[in-house]
N, C-alpha and C positions, 0 to 999 in steps of 0.2 A: 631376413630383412622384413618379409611379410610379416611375420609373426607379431616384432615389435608394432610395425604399424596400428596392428589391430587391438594388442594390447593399451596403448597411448589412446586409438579412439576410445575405450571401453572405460579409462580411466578420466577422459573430459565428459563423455555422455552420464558415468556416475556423478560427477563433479555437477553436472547440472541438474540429475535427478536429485539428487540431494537440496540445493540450491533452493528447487522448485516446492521440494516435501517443503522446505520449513517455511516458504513463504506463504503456503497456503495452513500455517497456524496462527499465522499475524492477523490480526484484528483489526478494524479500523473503526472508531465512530467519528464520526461525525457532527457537529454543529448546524445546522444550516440557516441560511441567514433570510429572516422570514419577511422582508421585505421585497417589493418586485424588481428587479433589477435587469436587464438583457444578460451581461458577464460575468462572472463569476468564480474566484479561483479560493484554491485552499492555502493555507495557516494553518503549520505544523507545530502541534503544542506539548510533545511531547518527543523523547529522544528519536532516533530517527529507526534506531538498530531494536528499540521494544518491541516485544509481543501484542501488546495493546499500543495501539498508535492513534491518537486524541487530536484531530482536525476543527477548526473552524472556518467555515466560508466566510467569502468577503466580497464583498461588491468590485468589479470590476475584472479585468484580464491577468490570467498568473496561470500559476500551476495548475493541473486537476488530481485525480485522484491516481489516475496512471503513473504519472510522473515521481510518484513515490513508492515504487513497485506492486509488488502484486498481494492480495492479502486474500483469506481464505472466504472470510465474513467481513460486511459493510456496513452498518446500523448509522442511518440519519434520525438523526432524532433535534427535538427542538428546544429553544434556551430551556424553557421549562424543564423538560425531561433530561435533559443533562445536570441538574441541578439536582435530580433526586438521589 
């Protein structure tokens, strides 16, 4: 009976290492929205399950960047330089 238990842990603890390896090769940039605002949430512009994940901020209360899980790299960049 031990045995299984510890098996089954080992096999949810890889579940999640694995989980964690690929979400730290997901990418996100960023928009940011260059006017002054207090709030601020993101606009997901791109599939949700990509490697490259392409956000814009937006004035007021929403999501943030947590809320879309965890990614390896973050790049804000501004309208300009998303353009290039």
């Amino acid at each position: 009976m031990r045995k299984l238990s510890i098996r089954s842990r080992l096999e949810r603890l890889e579940a999640i290492r694995q989980k964690r390896a690929s979400a730290l090769q997901r990418e996100a940039f960023v928009e940011i929205f260059e006017e002054d605002c207090v709030e601020r949430h993101l606009v997901m512009n791109s599939p949700p399950d990509a490697q490259r994940v392409f956000f814009q901020e937006r004035p007021g209360p929403g999501p943030q960047l947590a809320d879309f899980g965890e990614f390896g790299s973050v790049l804000y960049l501004t309208p300009d330089e998303m353009n290039l």
